[in-house]
C-alpha positions in Angstrom: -20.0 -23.6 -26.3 -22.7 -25.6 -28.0 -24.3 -29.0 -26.8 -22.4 -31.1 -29.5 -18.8 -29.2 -28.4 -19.6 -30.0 -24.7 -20.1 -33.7 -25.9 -17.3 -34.1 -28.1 -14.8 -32.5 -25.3 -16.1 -35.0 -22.8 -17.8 -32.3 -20.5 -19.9 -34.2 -17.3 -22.4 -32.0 -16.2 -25.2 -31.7 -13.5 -28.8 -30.4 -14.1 -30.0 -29.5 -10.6 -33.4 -29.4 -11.9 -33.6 -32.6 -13.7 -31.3 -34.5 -11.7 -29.4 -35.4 -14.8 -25.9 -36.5 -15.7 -24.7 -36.1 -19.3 -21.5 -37.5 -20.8 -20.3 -38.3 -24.5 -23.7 -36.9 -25.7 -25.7 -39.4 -23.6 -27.7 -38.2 -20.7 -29.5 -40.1 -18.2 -31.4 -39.6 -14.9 -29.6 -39.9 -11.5 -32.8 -41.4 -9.5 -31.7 -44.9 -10.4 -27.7 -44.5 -9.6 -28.6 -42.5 -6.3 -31.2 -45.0 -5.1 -28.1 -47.5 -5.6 -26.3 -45.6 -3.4 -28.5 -45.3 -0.4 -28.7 -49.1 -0.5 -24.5 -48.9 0.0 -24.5 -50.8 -3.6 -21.7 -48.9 -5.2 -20.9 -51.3 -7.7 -24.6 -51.1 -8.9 -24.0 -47.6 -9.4 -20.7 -48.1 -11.0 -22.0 -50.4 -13.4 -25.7 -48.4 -14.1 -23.3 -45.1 -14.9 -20.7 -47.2 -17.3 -23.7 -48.9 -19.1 -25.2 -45.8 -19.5 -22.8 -43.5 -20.3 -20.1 -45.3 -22.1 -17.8 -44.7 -18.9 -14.5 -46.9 -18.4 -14.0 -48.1 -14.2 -12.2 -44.8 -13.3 -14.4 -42.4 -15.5 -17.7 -44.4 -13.4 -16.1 -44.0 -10.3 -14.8 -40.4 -10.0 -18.3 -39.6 -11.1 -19.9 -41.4 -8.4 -17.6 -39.7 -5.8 -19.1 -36.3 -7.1 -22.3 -37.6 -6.9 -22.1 -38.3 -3.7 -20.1 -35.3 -3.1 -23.0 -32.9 -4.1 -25.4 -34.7 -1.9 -23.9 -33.5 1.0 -22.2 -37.1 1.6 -18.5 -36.2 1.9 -17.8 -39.5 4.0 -19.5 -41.5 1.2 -18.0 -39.1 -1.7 -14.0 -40.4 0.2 -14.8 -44.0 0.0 -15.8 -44.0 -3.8 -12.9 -41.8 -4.2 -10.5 -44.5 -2.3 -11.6 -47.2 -4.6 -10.0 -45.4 -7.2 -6.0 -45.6 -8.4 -6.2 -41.6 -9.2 -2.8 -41.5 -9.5 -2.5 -44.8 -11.7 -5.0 -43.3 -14.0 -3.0 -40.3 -14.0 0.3 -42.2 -15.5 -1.9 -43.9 -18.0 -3.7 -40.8 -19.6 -0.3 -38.5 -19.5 1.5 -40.4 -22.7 -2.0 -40.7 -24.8 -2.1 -36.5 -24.4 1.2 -35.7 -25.0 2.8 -38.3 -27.4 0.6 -36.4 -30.4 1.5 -32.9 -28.9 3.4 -30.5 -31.4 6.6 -28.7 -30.0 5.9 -24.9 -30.2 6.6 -22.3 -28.0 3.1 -21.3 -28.3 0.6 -22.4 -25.8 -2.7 -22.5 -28.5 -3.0 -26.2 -29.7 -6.0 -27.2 -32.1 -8.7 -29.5 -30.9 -7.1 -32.7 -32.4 -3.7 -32.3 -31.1 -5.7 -33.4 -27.6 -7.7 -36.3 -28.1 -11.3 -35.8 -27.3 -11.0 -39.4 -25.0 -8.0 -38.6 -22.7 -9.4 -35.1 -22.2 -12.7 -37.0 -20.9 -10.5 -39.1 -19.0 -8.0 -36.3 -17.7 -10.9 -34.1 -16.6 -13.3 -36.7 -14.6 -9.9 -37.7 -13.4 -8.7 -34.6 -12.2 -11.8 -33.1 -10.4 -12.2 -36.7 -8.2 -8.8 -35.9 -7.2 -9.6 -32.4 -6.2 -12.7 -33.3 -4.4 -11.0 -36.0 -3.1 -9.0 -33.2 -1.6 -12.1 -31.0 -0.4 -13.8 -33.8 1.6 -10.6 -34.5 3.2 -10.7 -30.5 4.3 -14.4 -31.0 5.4 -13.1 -33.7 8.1 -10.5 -31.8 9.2 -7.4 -33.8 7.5 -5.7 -30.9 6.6 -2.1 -32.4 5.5 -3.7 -35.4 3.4 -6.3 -32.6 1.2 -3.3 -30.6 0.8 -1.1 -33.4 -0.9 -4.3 -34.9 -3.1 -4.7 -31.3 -3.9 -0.6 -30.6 -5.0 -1.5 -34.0 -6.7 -3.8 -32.4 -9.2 -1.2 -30.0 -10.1 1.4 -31.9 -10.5 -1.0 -34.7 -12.7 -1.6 -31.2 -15.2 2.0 -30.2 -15.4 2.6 -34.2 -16.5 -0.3 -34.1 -18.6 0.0 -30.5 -20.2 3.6 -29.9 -20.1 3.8 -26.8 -21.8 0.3 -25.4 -20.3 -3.2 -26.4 -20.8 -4.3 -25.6 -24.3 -6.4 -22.7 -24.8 -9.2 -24.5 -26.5 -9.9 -25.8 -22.9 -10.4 -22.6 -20.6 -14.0 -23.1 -20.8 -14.2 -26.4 -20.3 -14.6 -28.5 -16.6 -10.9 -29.2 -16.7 -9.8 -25.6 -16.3 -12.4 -25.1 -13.7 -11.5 -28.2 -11.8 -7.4 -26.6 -12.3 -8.5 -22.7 -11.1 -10.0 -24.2 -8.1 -6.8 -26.4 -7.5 -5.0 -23.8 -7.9 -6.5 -21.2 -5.2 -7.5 -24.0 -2.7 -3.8 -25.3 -2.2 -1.7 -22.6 -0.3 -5.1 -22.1 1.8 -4.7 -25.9 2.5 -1.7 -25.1 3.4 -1.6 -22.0 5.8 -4.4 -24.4 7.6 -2.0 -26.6 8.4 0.5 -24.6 9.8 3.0 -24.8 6.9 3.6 -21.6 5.9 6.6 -22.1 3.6 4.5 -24.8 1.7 1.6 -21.9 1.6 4.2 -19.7 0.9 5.7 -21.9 -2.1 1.9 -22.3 -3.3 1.3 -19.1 -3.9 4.1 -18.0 -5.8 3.6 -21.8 -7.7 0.1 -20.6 -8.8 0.8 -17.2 -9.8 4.4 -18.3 -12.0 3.5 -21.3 -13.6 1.0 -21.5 -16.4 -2.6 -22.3 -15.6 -4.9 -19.8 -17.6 -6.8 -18.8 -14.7 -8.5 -15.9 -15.8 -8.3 -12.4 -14.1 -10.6 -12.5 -11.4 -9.1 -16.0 -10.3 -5.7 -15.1 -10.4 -6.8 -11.4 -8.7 -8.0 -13.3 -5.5 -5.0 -15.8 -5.1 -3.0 -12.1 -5.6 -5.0 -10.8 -2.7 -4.7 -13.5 -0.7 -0.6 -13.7 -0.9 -0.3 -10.6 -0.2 -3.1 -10.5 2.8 -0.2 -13.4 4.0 2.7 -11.6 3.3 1.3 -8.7 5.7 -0.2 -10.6 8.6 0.9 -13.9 8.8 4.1 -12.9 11.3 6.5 -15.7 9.5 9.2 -13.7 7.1 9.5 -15.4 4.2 12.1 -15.8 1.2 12.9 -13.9 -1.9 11.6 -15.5 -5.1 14.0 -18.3 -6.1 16.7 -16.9 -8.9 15.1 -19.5 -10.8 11.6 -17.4 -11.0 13.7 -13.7 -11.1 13.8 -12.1 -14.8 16.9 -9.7 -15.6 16.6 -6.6 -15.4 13.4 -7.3 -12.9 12.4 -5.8 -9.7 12.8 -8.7 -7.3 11.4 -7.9 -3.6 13.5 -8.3 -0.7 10.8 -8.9 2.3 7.4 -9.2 3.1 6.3 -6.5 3.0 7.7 -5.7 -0.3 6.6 -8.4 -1.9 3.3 -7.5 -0.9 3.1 -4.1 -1.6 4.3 -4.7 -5.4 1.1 -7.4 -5.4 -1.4 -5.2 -4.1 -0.3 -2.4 -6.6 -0.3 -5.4 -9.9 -4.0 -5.1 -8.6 -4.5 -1.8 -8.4 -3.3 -1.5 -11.8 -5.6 -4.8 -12.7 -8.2 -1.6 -11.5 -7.2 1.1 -13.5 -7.2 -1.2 -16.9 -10.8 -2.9 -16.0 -9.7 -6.2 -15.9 -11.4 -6.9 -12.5 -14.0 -5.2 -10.4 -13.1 -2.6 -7.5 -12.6 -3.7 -4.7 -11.6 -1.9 -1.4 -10.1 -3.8 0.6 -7.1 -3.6 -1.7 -6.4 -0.3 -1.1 -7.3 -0.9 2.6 -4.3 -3.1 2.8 -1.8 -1.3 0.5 -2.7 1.7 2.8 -1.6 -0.2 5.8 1.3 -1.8 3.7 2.8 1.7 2.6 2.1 3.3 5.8 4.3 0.9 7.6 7.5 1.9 5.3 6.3 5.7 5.7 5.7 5.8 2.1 2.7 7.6 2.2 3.7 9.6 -0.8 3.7 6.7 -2.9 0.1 5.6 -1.4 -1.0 9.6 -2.4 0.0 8.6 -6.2 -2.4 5.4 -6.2 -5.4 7.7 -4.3 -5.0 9.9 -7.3 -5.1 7.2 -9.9 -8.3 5.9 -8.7 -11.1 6.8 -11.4 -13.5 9.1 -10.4 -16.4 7.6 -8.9 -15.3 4.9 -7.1 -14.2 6.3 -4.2 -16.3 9.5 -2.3 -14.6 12.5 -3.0 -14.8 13.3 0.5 -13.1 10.4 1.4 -10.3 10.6 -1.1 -9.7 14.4 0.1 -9.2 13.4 3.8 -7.1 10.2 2.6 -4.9 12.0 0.6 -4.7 15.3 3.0 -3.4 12.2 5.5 -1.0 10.8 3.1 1.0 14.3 2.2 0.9 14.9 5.6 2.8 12.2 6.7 5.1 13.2 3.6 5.9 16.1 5.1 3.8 18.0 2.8 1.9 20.3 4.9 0.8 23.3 2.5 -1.0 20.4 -0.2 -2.4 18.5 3.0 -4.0 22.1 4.5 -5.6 22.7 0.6 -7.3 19.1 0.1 -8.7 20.1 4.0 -9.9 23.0 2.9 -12.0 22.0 0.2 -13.3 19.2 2.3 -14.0 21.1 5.0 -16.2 23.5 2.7 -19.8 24.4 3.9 -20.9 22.6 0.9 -19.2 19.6 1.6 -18.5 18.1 4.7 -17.6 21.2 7.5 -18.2 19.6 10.3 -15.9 16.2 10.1 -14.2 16.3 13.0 -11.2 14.1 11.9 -10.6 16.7 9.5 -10.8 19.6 11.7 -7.9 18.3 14.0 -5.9 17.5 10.8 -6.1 20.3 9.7 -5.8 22.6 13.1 -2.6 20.3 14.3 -1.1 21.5 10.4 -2.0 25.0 11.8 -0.4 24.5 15.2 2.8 24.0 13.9 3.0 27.4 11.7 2.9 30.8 13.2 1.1 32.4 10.5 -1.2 29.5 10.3 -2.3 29.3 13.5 -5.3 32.0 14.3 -7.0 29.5 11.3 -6.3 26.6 13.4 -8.0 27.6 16.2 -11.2 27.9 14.4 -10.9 25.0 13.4 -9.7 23.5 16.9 -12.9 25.3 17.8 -15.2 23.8 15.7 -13.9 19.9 16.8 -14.4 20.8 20.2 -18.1 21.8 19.4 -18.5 18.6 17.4 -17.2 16.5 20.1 -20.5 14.9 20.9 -21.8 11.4 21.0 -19.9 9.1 19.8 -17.2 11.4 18.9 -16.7 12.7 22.4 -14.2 11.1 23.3 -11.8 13.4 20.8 -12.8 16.8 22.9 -9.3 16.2 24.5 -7.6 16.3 21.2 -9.4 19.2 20.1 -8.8 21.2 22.9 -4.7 19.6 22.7 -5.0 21.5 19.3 -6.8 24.5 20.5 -3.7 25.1 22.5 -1.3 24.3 20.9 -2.2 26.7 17.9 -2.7 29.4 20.5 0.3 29.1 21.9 1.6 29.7 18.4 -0.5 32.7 17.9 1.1 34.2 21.0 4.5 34.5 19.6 3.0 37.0 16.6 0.3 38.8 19.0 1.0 42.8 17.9 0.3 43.2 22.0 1.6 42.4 25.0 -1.8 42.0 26.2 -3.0 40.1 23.6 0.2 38.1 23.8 -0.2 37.5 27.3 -3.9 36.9 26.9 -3.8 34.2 24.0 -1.0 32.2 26.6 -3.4 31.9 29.3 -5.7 30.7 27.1 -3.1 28.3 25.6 -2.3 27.1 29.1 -5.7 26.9 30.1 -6.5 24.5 27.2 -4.1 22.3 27.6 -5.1 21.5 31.3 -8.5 21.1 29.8 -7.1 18.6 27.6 -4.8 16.7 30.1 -7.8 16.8 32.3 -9.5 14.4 29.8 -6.2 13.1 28.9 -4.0 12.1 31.6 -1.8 9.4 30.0 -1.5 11.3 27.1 2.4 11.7 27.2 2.3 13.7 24.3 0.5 16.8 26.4 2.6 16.2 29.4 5.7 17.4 27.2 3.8 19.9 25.3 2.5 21.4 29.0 6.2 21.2 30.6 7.3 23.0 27.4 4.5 25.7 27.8 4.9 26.2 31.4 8.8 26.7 30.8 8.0 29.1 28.2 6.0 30.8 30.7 8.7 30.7 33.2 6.6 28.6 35.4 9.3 26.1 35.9 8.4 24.4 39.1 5.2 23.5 37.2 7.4 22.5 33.7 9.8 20.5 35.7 6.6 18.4 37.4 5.7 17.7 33.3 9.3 17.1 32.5 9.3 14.6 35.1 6.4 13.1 34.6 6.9 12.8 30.7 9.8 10.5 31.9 8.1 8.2 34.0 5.1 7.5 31.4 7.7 7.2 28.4 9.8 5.3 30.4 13.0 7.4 29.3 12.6 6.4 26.3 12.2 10.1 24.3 15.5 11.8 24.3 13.2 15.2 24.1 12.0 14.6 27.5 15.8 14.2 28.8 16.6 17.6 27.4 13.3 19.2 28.9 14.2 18.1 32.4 17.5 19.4 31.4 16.8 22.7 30.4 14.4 22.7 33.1 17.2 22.3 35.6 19.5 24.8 33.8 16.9 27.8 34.2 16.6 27.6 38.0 20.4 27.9 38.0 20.9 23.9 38.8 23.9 23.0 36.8 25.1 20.1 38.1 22.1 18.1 38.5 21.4 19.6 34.6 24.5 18.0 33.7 24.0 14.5 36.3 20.3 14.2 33.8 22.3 15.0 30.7 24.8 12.1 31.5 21.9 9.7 32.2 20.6 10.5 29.1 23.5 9.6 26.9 23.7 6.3 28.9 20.5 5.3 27.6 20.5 6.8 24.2 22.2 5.2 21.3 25.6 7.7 19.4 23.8 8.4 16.1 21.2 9.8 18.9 23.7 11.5 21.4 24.5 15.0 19.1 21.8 17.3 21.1 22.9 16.2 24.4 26.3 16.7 23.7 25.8 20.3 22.8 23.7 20.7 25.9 26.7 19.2 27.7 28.9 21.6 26.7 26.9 24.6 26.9 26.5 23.2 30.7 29.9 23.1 31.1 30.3 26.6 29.6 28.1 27.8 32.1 29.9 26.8 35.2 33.0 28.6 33.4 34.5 25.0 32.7 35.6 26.4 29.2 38.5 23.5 28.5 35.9 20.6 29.4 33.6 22.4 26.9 36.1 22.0 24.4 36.6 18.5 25.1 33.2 17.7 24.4 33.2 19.2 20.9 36.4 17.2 20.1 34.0 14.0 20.9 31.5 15.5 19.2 33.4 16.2 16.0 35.0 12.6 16.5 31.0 11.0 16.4 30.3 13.2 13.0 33.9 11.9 11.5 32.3 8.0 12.8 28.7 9.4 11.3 30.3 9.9 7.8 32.3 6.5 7.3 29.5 4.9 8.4 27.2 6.9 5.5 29.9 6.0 3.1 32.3 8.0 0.3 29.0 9.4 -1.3 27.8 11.1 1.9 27.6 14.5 1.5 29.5 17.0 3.5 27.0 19.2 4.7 25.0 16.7 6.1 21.3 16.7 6.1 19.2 18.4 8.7 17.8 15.4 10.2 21.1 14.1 11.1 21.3 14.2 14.7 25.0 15.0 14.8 25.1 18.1 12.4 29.1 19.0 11.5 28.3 22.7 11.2 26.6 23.3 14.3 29.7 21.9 16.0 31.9 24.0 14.3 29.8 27.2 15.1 29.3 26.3 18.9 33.5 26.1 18.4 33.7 29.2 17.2 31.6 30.7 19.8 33.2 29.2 22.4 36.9 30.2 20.9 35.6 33.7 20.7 34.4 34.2 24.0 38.0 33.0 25.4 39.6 35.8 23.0 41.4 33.1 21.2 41.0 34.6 17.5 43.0 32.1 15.5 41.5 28.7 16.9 37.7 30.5 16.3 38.3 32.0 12.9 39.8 28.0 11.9 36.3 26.9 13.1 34.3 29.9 11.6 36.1 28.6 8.1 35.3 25.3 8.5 31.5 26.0 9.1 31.6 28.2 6.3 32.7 25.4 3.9 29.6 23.8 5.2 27.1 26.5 5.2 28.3 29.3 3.2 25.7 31.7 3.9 24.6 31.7 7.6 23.2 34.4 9.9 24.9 32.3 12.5 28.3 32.5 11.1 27.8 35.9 10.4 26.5 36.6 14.3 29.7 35.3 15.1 31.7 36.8 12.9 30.1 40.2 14.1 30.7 39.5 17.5 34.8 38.6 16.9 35.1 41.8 15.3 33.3 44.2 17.4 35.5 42.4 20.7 38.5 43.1 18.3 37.0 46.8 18.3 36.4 47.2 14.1 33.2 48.4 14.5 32.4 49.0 11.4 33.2 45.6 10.1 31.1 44.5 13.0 28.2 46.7 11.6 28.0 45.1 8.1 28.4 41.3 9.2 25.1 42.0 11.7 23.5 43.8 8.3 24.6 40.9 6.7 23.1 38.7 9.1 19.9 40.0 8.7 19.7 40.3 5.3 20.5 36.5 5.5 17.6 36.0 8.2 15.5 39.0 9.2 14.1 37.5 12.2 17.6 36.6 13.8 17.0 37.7 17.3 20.9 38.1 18.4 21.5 40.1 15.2 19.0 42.4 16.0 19.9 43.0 19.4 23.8 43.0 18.8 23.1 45.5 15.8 20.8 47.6 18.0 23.5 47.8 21.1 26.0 48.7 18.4 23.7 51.7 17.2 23.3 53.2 20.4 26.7 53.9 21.2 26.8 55.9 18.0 25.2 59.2 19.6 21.5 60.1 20.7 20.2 60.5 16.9 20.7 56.3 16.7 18.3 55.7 19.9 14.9 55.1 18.3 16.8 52.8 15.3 17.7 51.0 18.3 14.6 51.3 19.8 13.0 49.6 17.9 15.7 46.9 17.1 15.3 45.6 20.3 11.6 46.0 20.1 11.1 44.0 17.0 13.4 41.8 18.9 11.1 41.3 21.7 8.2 40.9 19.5 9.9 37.6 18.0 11.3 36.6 21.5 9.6 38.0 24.3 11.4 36.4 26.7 15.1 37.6 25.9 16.4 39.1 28.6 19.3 40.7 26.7 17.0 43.0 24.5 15.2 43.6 27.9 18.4 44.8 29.1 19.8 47.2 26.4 16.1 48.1 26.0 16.1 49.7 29.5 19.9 51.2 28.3 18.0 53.4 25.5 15.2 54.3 27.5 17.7 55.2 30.1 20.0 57.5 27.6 16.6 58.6 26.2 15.7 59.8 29.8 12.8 57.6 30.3 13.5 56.2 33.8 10.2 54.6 34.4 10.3 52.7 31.5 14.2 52.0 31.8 13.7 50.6 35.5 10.9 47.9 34.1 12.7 47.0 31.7 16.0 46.0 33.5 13.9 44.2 36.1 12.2 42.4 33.6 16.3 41.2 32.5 16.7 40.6 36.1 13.8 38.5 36.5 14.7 36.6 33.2 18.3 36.0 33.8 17.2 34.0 37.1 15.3 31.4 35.0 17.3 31.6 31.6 18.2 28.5 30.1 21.5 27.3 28.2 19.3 27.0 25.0 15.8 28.2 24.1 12.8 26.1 25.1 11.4 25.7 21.6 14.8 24.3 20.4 13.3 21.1 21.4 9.8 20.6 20.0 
């Protein structure tokens, strides 16, 4: 904008270097006006700057007050402000700007539909008013610089009724508006009144104002850095603001999210600069709501460049593992963990080994990696050697369930074991490694030392994890201690809320079962069945039937533990009705199947028996009871079906070593095979196992 434009618009400026003022094309030195001042003559001043300048009393005056304002004199800058009727001024500008307006929808208005004068007027006007506000905030009167500040938005809605014009977003007015506009809600929040802040905000970012992108990209920032941490929960935009067909955010933290992604976006199109603590705070935003997927999508959008690869690997490896998605999380490790890139971050070495830890055929490439954190646990990373050696174990103890050895098997346990009390020797409020030990030890069959974790889990959590209740449970069934087992598991479901109670139930039952108290077992299902009828209504018509695997009360596995129990008591019609109504759940289950191989081999139609455990496998080749059942089967069919069976029960053992039924028809076949030795281990290995088996496996519950 050119010298005569500035003039003719009624632009005030300050040369710092000169120590000029310049108004309606006249400019004149500030030495006499501030020399005025220090004598406390204000009217002098007045008068020297209207003489001067052309100015009218309230054009003089607000230019004093930023005068004084500049020099550092915010006391002095108030009282020239006070002698002012801002608001009177106000009232008499608003009818010489608009009475000449046109109507139009449009917001761009020439030159003279705004007369040159009452622009002057409006803009020397307006900025006393807003620093008016800002020396208030300087001596700490909050409430008053907030209501002089609302004042100067309010005067421009009067004034410029349908926006400001576009011919003055360069001028002083529209700074003097911006600033308004982003100082309010802060006034606001500093005064304790949030819902005025609150109101501000969405005020400045509705209405029209032409603040341009990176004005309007702070106030953005700053609503939604107040949305997040503020604490107070604040209302849904007004039906007044809300568009059809909109999204309209429901909380907080919605709200907030859908800001910081307008933003984001703001990035992506280069309307404003990058800036990281955006994503900082949407990362935080959509971690909260476990929407870490979404959060993946906006890592990816970001150009390349902006962000260190490095660093956008590991964010993103986070993100999809949160998501559940393991396998993409493990790749993006891989490639940062790269000798060529970063291979020794330890972050992403116990990322990536706790992925490994919880796959079997992952988990030998885990422990390198859990390896690797333990030897970069120095310095200020030391403090993480007890995670690394958490991992360490934990993907060993995997490993150990695919060892192609006994010894190596037994040898990759102890070192599991011996791991973890490395870790929980660094670690010792870790509650997380006390369950994970009390599971290992029980594993182990070390139960004295898994109950000691079981119990202690409880204390530190409080009895607050339902996991820990069914440790100390299972715990109690494999040393043979039902009723206290069963005292634990009612304790448990006094403190655990129904959606919550469907494990403990089953392990109720199966409790029950065990102390031959078939009838009260059956009870238990009924309630059971009753809390997944209560589960659906409360899902609604659209639930579906076979409900989804994190339900905690799952309808089919009530219906199969039915049908086992039915079956074992020889009553055929009550456990083929249940079989039937899992099988409208699941229709193809090695479970069902088991089951169903079981019913008809006690009904003595073998042969039918032999195809629903072939069945069963072909369903699920590692199904340890098929195997065994299928293997037990074979050997009564004559000498030349031993080694099948053999090794049934051998691949059996391999998947669970600690089965003390294939232990047991193991030793039958090495009996009929005439290997006495090896027949005699192997039932005392049963005999050993049945003392400390429990009414469900150990790893049910991790």
């Amino acid at each position: 904008m050119s010298g005569n434009e500035s003039a003719e618009l009624g632009q005030v400026d300050v040369d710092p270097s000169v120590r000029q003022v310049c108004a309606n094309g006249i400019c004149m030195q500030t030495t006499v006006v501030e020399a005025k001042l220090d004598e406390g003559n204000i009217q002098e001043a007045e008068s020297a700057l209207r003489d001067g300048l052309s100015l009218n009393f309230e054009e003089a005056r607000a230019l004093l007050g930023r005068l004084e304002y500049q020099r550092g004199n915010v006391e002095g800058a108030l009282r020239v402000f006070d002698g002012i009727d801002l608001q009177s001024a106000i009232q008499r500008m608003q009818p010489s700007v608009t009475e000449k307006q046109p109507s139009k929808k449009g917001r761009t208005r020439s030159v003279e539909s705004v007369p040159g004068v009452s622009q002057h007027a409006a803009g020397l006007v307006l900025e006393a008013i807003y620093l008016k506000a800002k020396s208030l905030q300087k001596l700490g009167r909050l409430t008053e610089a907030a209501r002089e500040c609302q004042s100067v938005l309010d005067a421009v809605e009067k004034i410029f009724d349908n926006g400001i014009p576009d011919v003055l977003v360069e001028n002083k007015l529209q700074e003097t508006v911006s600033h308004a506009v982003e100082l309010l809600p802060e006034l606001w929040k500093q005064t304790g009144c949030y819902s005025e802040a609150m109101t501000a905000y969405r005020r400045a970012l509705l209405s029209q104002w032409n603040l341009d992108n990176d004005c309007c990209a702070r106030i953005q920032k700053a609503f939604a850095v107040f949305l997040l941490y503020s604490g107070v929960e604040v209302c849904p935009p007004s039906l007044a603001v809300q568009i059809d067909g909109s999204y309209v955010p429901r909380n907080n933290l919605e709200e907030a999210i859908l800001l910081l992604m307008i933003l984001m976006r703001k990035v992506y199109l280069g309307k404003i600069k990058w800036d990281p603590s955006v994503l900082e705070h949407l990362t935080f935003a959509l971690s909260v709501c476990s929407q870490t997927s979404v959060l993946a999508k906006q890592l990816e959008e970001v150009m390349p460049g902006v962000l260190n690869r490095i660093d956008r690997w590991r964010a993103l490896a986070l993100c999809y593992s949160a998501a559940g998605q393991n396998k993409t999380s493990l790749s993006l490790l891989r490639k940062s963990l790269h000798k060529d890139e970063e291979p020794d971050d330890i972050l992403s070495l116990l990322l990536a080994a706790k992925i490994c830890s919880e796959e079997v055929f992952l988990a030998a490439e885990g422990v390198k990696y859990a390896q690797r954190a333990i030897t970069n646990a120095q310095g200020s990373n030391e403090h993480l050697k007890g995670v690394g050696l958490r991992m360490l174990g934990l993907c060993l103890g995997k490993q150990a369930k695919v060892a192609t050895s006994d010894f190596e098997r037994s040898r990759l346990q102890s070192e599991a074991l011996k791991s973890l009390d490395g870790a929980m020797a660094l670690e010792n409020e870790n509650s997380d490694l006390m369950f994970e030990l009390g599971v290992q030890y029980a594993e182990h069959r070390n139960l004295d030392a898994a109950l000691g974790y079981a119990k202690k889990y409880l204390d530190t959590t409080g009895g607050s994890a339902l996991r820990g209740w069914r440790l100390l449970a299972l715990v109690l069934s494999a040393q043979q201690r039902y009723t206290e087992a069963e005292v634990v598991t009612d304790a448990a479901l006094e403190e655990t809320v129904k959606w919550d109670q469907g494990p403990l139930l089953r392990m109720k039952a199966k409790l029950k079962i065990s102390q031959s108290r078939h009838m009260d077992a059956v009870e238990t299902y009924r309630y059971l069945l009753a809390l997944v009828q209560a589960q659906r209504k409360s899902y609604g018509p659209f639930r579906n039937a076979p409900q989804a695997e994190e339900d905690n009360v799952n309808e089919y596995e009530v219906w199969h533990g039915l049908a086992n129990l039915y079956s074992s008591l020889s009553h055929w019609k009550d456990a083929e009705t249940c079989l039937e109504k899992a099988r409208a759940l699941i229709e193809y289950s090695a479970d069902t199947l088991h089951t169903e191989g079981v019913m008809l081999e006690k009904r003595g139609e073998n042969d039918k028996a032999l195809a629903a455990y072939v069945n069963a496998l072909l369903v699920e080749p590692n199904h340890v009871q098929c195997k065994i059942l299928l293997g037990a089967l074979l050997s009564k069919m004559g000498s030349k079906m031993l080694p099948l069976a053999r090794a049934l029960f051998s691949d059996a053992l391999k998947i669970e070593p600690t089965n003390r039924v294939a232990w047991y028809h193991l030793g039958l076949v090495h009996r009929d095979d005439g290997r006495v030795a090896d027949a005699a281990d192997c039932f005392q290995a049963a005999s050993m196992l049945e003392e400390s088996d429990p009414i469900e496996s150990f790893s049910s519950i991790i």
